[in-house]
N, CA, C and O of each residue as an XYZ file, in Angstrom:
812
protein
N      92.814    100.476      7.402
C      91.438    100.505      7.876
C      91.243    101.755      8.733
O      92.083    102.055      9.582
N      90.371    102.339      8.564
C      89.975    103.861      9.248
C      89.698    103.429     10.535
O      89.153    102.385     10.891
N      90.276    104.648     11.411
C      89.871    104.181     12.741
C      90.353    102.484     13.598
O      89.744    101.539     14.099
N      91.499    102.798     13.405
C      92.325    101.606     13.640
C      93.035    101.850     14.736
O      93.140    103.065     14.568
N      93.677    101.620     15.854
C      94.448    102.298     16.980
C      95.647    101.598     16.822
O      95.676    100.373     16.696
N      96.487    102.203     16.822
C      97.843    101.938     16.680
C      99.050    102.097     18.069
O      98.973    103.024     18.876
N     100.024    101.113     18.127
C     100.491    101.275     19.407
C     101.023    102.989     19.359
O     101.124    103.853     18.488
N     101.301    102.878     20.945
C     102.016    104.774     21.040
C     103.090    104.438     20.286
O     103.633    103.338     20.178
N     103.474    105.938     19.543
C     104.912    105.750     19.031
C     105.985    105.784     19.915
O     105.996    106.502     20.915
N     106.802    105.108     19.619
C     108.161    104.507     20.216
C     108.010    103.439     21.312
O     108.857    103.219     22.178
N     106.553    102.647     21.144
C     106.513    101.731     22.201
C     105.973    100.889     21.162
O     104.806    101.036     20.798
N     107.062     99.640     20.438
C     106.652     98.786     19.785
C     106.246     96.716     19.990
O     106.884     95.999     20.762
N     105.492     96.387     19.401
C     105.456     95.201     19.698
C     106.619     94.217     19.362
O     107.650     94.299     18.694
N     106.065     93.333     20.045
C     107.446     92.196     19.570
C     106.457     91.054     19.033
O     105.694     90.517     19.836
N     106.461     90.715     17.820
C     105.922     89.875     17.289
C     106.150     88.539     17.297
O     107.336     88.260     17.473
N     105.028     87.131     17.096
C     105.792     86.235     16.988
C     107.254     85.444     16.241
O     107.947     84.559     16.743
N     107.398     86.055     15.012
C     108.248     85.883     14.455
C     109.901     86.292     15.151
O     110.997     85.870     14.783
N     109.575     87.239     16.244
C     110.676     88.099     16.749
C     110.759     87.377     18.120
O     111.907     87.440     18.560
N     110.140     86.897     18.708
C     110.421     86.316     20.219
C     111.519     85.104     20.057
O     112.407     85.027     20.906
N     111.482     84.370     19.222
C     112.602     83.326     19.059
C     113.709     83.857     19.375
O     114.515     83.028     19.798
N     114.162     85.143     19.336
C     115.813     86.096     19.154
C     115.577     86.165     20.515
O     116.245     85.365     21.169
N     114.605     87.095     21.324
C     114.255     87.386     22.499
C     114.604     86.026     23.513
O     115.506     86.049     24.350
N     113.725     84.865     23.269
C     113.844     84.398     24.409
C     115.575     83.761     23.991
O     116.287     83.433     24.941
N     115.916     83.683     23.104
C     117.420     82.821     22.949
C     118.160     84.365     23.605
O     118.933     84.046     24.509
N     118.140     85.453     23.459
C     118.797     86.039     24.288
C     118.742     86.229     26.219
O     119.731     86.092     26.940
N     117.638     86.493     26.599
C     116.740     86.018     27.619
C     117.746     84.787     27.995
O     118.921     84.982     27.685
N     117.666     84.469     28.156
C     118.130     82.446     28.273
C     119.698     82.909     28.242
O     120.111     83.092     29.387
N     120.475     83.097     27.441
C     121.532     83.129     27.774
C     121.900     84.117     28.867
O     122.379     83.716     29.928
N     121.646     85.610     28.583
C     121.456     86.222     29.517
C     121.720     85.345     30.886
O     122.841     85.086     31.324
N     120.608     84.983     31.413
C     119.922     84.112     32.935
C     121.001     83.124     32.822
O     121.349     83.048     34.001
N     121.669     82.411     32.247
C     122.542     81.523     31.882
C     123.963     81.810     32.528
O     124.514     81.338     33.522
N     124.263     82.543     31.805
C     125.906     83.543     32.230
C     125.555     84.147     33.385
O     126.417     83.975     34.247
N     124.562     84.834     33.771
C     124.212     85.426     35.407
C     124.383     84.426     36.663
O     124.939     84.464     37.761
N     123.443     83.313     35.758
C     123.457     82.862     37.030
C     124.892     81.979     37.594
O     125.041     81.595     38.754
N     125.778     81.795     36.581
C     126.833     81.520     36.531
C     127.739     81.651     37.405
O     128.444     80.772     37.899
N     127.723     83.244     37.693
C     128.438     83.994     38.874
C     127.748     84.241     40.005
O     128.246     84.802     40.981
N     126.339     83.757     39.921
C     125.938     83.757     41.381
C     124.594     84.967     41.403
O     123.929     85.185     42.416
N     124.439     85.469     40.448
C     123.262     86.318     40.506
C     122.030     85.996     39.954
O     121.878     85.456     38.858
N     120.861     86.442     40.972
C     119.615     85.965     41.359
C     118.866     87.030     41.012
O     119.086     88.160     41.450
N     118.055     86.781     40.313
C     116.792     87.240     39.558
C     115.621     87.940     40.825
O     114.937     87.390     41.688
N     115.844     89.698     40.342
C     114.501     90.458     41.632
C     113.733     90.970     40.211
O     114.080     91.197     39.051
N     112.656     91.008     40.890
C     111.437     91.868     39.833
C     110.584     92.971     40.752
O     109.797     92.659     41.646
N     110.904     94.284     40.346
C     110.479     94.802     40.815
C     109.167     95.618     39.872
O     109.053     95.587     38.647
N     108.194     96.378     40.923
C     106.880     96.619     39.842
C     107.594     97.895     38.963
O     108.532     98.671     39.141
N     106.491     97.615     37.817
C     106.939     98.491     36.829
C     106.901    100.088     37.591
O     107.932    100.742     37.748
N     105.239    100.678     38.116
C     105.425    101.837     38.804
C     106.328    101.796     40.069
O     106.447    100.907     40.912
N     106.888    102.923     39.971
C     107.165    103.138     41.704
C     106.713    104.804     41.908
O     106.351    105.517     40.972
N     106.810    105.213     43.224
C     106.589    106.927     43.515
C     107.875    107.554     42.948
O     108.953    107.138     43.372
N     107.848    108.220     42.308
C     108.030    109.348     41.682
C     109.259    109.726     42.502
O     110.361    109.777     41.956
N     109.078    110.026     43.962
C     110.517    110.603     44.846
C     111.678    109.335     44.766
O     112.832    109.557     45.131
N     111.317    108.164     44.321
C     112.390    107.234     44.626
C     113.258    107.488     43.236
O     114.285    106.809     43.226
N     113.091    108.248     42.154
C     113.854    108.137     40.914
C     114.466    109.517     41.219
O     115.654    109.691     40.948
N     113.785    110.446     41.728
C     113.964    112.210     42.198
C     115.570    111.922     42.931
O     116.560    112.459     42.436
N     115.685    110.963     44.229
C     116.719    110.585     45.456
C     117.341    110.205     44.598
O     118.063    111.031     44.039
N     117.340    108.545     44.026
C     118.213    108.212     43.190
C     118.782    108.796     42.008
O     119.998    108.605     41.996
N     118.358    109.455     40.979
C     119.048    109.821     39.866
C     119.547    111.194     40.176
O     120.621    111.556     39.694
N     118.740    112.110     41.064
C     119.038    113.161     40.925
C     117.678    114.060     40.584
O     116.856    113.424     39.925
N     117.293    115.430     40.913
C     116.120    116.227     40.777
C     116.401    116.799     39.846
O     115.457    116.924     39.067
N     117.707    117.424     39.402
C     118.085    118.282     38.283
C     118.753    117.347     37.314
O     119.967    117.235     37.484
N     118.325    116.785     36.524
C     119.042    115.894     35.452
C     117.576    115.710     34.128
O     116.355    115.782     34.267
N     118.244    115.518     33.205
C     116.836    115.589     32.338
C     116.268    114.872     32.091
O     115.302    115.201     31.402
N     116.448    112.995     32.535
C     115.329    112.101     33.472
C     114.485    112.272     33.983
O     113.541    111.509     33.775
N     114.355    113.228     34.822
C     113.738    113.572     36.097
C     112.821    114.759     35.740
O     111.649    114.824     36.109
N     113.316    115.501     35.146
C     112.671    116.571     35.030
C     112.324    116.539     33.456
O     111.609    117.509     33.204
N     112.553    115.845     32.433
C     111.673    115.864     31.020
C     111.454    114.593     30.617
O     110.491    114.562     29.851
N     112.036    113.307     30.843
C     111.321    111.737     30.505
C     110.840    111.042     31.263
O     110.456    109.887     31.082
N     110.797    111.810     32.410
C     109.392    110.528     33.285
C     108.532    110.667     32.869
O     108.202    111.671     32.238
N     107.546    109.225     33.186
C     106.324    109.181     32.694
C     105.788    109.135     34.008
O     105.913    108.046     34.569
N     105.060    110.299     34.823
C     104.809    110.650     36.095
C     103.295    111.230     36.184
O     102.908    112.187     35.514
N     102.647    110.646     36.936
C     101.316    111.046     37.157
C     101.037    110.829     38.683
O     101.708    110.199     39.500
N      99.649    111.647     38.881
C      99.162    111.569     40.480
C      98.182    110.934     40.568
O      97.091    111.187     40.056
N      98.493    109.985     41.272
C      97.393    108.948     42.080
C      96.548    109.096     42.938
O      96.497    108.190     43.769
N      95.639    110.168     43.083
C      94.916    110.099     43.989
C      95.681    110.921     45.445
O      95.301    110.834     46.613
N      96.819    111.686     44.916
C      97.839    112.324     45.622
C      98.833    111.741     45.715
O      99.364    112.291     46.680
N      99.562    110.896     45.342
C     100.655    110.459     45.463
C     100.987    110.203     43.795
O     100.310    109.720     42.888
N     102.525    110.833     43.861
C     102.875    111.042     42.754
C     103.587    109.809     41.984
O     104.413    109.331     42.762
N     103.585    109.324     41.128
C     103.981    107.646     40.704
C     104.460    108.188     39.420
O     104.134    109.127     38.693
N     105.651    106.944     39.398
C     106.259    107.436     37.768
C     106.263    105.723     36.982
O     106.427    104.660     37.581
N     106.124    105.840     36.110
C     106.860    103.981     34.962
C     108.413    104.854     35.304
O     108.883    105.983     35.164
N     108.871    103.315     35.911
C     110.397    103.638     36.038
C     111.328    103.617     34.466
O     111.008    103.136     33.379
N     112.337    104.210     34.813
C     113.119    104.748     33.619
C     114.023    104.277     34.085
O     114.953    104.652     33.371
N     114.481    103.551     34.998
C     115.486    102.876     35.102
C     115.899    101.613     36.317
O     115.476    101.934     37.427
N     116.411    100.674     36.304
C     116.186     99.791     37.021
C     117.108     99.362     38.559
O     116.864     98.583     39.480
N     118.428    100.456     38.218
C     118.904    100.276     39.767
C     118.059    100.718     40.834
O     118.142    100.059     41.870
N     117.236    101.717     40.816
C     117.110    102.688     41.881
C     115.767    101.616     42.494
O     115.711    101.571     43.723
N     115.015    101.018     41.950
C     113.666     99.707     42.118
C     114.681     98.595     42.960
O     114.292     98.108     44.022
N     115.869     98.286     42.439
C     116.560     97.254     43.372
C     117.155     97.253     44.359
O     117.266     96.235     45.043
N     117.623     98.263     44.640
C     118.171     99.151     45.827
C     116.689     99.374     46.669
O     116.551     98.987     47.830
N     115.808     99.935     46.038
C     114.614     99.917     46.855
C     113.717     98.978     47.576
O     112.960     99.122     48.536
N     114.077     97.828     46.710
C     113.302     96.444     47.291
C     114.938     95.992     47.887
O     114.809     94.880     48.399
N     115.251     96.092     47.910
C     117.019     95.399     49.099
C     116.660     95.873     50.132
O     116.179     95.246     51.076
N     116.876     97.167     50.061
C     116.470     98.203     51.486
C     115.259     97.306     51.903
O     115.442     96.261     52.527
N     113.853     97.804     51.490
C     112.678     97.333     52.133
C     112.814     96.071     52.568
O     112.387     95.873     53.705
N     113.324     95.080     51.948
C     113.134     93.471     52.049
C     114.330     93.207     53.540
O     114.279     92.276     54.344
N     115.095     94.095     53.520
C     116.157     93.838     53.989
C     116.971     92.572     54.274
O     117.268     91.770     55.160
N     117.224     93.008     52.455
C     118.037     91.536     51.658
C     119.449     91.295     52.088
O     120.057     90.441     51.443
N     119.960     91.782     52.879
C     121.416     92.102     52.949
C     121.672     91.690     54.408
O     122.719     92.036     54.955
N     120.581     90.830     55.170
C     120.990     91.287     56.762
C     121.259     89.966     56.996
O     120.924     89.471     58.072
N     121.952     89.157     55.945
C     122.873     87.761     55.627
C     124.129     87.754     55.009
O     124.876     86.777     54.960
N     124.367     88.965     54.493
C     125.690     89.267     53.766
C     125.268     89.927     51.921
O     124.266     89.674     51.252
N     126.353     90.714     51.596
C     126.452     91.337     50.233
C     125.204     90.163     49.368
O     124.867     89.106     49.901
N     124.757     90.540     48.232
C     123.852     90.034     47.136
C     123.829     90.098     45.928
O     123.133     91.054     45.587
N     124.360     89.403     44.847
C     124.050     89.408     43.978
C     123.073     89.348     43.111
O     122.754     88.220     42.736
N     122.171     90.791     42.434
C     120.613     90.463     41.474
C     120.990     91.000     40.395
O     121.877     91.832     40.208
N     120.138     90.394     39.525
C     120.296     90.748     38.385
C     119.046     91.183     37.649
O     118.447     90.110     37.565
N     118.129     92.269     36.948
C     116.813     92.222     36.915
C     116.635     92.057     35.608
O     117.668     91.677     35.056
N     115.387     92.247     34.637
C     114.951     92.286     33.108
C     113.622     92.697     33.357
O     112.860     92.406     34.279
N     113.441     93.636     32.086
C     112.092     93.926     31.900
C     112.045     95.520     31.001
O     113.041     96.105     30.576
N     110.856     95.906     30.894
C     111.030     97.426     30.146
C     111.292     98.818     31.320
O     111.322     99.017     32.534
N     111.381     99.242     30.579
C     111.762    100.902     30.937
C     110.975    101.708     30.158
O     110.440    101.358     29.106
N     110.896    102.878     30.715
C     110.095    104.425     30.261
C     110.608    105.322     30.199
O     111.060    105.691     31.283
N     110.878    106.209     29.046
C     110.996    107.057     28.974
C     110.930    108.167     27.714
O     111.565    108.076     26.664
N     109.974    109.266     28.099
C     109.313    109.935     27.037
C     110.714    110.996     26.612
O     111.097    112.015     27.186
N     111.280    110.293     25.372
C     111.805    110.708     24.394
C     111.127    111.303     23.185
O     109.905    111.441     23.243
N     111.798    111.685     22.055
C     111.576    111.857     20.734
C     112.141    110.486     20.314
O     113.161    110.024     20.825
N     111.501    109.921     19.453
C     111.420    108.433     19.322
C     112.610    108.782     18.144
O     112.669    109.836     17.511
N     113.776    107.332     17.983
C     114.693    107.944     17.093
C     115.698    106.147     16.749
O     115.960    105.441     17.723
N     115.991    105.825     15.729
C     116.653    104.578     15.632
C     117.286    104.417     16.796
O     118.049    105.251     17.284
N     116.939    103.130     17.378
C     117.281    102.527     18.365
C     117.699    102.826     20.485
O     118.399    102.438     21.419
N     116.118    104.223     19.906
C     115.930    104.637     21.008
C     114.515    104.783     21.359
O     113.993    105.682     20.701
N     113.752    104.224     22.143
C     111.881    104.213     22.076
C     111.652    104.848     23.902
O     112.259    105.124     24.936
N     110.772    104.809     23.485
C     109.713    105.034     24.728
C     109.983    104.289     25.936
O     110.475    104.526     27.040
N     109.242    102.827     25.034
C     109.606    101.608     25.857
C     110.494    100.927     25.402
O     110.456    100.549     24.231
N     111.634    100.578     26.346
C     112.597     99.827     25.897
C     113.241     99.062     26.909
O     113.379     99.758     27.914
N     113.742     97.778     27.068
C     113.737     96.313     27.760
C     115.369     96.342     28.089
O     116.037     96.670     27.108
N     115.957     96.120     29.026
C     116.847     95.697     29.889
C     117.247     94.617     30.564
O     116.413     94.028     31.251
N     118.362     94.228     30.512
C     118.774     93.213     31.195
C     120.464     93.996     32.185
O     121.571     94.396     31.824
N     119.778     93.861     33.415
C     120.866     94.595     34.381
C     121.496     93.755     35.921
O     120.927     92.866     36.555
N     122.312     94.149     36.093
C     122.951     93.445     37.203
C     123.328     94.348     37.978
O     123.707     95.412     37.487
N     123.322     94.088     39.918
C     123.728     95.064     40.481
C     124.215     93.985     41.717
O     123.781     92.904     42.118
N     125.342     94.865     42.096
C     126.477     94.366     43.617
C     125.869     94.688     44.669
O     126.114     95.857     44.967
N     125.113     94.128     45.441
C     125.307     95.197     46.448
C     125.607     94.774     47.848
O     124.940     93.824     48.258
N     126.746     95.454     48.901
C     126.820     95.417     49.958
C     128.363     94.863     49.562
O     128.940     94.291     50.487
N     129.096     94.972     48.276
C     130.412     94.968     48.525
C     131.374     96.510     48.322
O     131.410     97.492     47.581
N     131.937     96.053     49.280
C     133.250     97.151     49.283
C     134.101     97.714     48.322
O     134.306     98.908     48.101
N     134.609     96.650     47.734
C     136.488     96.578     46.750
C     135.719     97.075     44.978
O     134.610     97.413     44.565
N     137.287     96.819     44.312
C     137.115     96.962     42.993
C     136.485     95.984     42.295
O     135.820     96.008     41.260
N     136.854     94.993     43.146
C     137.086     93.426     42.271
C     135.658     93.105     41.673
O     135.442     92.575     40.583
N     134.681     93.549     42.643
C     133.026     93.093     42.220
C     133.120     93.314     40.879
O     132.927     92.503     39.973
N     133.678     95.397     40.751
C     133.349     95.511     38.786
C     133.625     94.782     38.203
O     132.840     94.211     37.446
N     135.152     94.427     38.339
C     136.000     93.356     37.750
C     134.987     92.531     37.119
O     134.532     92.429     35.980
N     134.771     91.932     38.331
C     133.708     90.702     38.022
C     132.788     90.642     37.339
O     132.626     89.678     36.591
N     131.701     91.922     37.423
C     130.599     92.062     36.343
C     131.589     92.433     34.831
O     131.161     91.952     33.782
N     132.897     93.287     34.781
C     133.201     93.241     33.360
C     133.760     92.070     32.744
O     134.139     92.163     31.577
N     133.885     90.774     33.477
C     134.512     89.974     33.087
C     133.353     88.808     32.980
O     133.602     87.808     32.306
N     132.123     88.937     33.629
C     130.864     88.671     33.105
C     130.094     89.148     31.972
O     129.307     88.448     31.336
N     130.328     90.251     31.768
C     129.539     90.906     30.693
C     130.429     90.102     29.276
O     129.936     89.564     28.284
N     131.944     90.287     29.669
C     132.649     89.702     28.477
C     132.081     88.460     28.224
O     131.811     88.332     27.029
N     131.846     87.654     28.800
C     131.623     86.529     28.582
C     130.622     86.164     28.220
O     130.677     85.149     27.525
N     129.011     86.857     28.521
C     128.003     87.173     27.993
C     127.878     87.759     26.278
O     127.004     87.469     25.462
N     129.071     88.661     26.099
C     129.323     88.680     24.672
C     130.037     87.677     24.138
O     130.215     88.105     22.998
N     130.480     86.803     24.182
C     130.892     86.111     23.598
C     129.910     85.032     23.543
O     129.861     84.593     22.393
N     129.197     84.497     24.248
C     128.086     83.428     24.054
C     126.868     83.948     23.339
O     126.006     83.130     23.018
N     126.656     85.603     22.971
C     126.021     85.992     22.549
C     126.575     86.008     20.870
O     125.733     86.315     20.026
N     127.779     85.725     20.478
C     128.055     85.823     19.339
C     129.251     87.243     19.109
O     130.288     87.251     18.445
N     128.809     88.029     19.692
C     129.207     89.747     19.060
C     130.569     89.664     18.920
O     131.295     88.945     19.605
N     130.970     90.496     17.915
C     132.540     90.177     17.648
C     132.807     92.058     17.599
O     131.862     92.756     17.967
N     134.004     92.686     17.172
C     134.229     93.879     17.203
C     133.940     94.733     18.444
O     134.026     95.925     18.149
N     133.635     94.534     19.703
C     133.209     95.575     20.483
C     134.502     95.959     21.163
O     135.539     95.312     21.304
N     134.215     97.023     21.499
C     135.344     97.475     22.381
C     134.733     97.994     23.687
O     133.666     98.608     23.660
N     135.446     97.737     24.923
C     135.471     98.227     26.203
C     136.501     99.405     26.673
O     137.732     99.442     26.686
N     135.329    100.514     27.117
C     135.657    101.591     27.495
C     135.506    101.708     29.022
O     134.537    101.424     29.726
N     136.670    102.183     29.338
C     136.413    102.416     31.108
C     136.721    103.562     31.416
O     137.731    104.006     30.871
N     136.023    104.399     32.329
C     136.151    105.745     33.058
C     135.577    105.695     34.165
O     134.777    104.858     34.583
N     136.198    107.059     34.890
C     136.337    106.759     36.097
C     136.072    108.367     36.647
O     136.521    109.351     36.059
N     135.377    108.413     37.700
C     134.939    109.827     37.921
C     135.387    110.132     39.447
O     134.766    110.962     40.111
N     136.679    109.303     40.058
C     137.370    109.811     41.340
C     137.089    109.435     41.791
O     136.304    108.539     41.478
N     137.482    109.759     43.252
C     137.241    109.452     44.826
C     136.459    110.892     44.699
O     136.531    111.718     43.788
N     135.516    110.928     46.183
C     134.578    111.879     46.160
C     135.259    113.306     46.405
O     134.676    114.311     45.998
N     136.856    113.436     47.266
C     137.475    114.605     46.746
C     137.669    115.272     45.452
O     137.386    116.403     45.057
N     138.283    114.162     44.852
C     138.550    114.335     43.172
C     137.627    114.924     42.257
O     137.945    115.520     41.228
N     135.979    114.648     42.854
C     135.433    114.816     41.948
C     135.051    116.077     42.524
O     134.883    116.901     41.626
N     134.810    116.640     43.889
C     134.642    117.580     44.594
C     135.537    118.979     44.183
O     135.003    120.078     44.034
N     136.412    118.827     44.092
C     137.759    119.669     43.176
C     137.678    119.724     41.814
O     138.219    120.649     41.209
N     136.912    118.625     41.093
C     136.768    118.592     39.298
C     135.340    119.596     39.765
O     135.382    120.366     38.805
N     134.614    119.886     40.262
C     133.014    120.225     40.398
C     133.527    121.918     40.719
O     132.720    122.761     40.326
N     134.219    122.205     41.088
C     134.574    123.144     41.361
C     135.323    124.502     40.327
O     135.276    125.723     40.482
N     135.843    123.841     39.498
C     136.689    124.101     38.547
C     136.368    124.032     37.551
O     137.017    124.630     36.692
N     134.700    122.929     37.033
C     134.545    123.045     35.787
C     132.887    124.247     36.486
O     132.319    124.675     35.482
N     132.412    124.582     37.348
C     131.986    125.658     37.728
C     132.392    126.898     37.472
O     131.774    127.900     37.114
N     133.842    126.638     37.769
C     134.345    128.422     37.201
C     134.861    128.615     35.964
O     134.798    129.712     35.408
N     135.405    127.582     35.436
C     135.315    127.571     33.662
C     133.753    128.197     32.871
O     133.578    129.214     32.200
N     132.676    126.988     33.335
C     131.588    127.852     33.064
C     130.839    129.103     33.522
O     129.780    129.506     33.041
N     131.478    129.620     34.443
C     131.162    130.970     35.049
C     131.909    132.105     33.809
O     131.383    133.145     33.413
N     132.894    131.699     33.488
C     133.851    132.879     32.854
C     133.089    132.687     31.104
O     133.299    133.562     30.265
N     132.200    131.403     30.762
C     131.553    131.346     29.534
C     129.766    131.197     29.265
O     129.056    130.839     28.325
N     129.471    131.857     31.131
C     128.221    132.081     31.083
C     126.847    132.243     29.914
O     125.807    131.603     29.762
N     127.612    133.748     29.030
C     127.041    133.702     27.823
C     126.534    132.742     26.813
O     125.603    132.722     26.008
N     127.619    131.860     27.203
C     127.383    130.461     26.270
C     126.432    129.828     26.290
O     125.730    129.519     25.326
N     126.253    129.481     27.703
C     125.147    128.658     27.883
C     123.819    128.415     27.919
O     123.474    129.101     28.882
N     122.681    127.800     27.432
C     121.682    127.718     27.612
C     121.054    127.750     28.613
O     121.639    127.796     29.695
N     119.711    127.735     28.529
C     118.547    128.000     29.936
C     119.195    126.978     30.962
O     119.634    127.409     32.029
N     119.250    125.821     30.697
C     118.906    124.403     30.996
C     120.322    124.641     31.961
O     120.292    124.436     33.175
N     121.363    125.028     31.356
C     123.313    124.997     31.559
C     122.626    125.879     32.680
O     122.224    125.318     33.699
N     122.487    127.202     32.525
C     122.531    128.112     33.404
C     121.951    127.729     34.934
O     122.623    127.792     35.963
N     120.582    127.329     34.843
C     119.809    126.840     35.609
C     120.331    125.960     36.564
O     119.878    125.770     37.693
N     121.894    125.116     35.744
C     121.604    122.975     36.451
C     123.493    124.032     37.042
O     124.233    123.260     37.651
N     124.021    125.310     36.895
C     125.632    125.541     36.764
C     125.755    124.953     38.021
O     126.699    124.176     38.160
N     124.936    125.167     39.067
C     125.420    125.279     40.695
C     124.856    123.948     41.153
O     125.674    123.111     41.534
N     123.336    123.585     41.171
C     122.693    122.381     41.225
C     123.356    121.275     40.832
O     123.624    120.485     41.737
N     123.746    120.951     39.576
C     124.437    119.780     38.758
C     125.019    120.208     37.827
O     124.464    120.400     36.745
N     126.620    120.517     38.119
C     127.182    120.947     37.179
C     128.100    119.724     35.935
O     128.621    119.894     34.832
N     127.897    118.362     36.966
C     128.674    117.228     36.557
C     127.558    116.341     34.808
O     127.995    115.340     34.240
């Protein structure tokens, strides 16, 4: 039909036929979370613009080519692109923590202006968990030994778990240093973007 409006590309609907998968995932999800003790925050979809800038970083290509960022009347607001930096932000503000460490866990969509591409959109939905106010290893532990278990009530068979590890803040202070002068000696190589982020964010 002419003159028909169609959703933006890479921000698709979920139809009725398709929510049955959704909420049976949904549900288990909240199921296995709450299992270990984590409690459901919702934070708003916008936030200002400087809280993703602090958190992710100013030079990263989040920040500077897939926000969806506009000015309000002077204040600069973005659709968040990602969901730690909103929970950390409402912890802080709420000051959720001034009873001891917290376990949340959030859901909902995300933004971010990509080139739309199999199994990567615009808008796209999350289910995330975050520690906060503990110290040790053991918390990860805990979320990877949650997540396992979340795959397995989810069905999935074949996956494999990958772990890496990016130091103590010396370690990485000495790796930052060194892969700086590697790319100093292959300057030529690099693109606008390389050249620009060598000293800013070289990680």
């Amino acid at each position: 039909m002419a003159g028909t409006i169609q959703a933006v590309r890479g921000m698709n609907d979920v139809l009725p036929g398709e929510t049955a998968l959704w909420h049976w995932f949904e549900d288990t999800a909240r199921n296995v979370f709450g299992q270990y003790g984590y409690r459901n925050i919702r934070t708003p979809i916008v936030e200002k613009t400087e809280l993703f800038v602090r958190g992710i970083g100013e030079v990263t290509d989040i920040v500077e080519k897939e926000m969806y960022s506009f000015d309000d009347h002077g204040e600069m607001l973005s659709l968040r692109p990602e969901g730690t930096a909103p929970t950390v932000r409402a912890a802080l503000e709420h000051n959720l923590l001034y009873d001891g460490p917290k376990r949340l866990w959030y859901s909902g969509p995300l933004f971010r202006h990509e080139r739309p591409q199999k199994g990567r959109y615009r808008q796209y939905h999350t289910f995330g968990a975050e520690a906060l106010g503990f110290a040790g290893p053991d918390i990860d532990v805990e979320q990877l030994v949650m997540v396992g278990r979340l795959w397995k009530r989810l069905g999935l068979s074949g996956m494999t778990l990958e772990l890496n590890s990016i130091g103590t803040s010396d370690e990485r202070q000495a790796f930052r240093t060194q892969l700086i002068a590697h790319f100093e000696r292959h300057f030529k190589l690099l693109d606008d973007d390389a050249k620009r982020r060598l000293h800013s964010n070289p990680l």
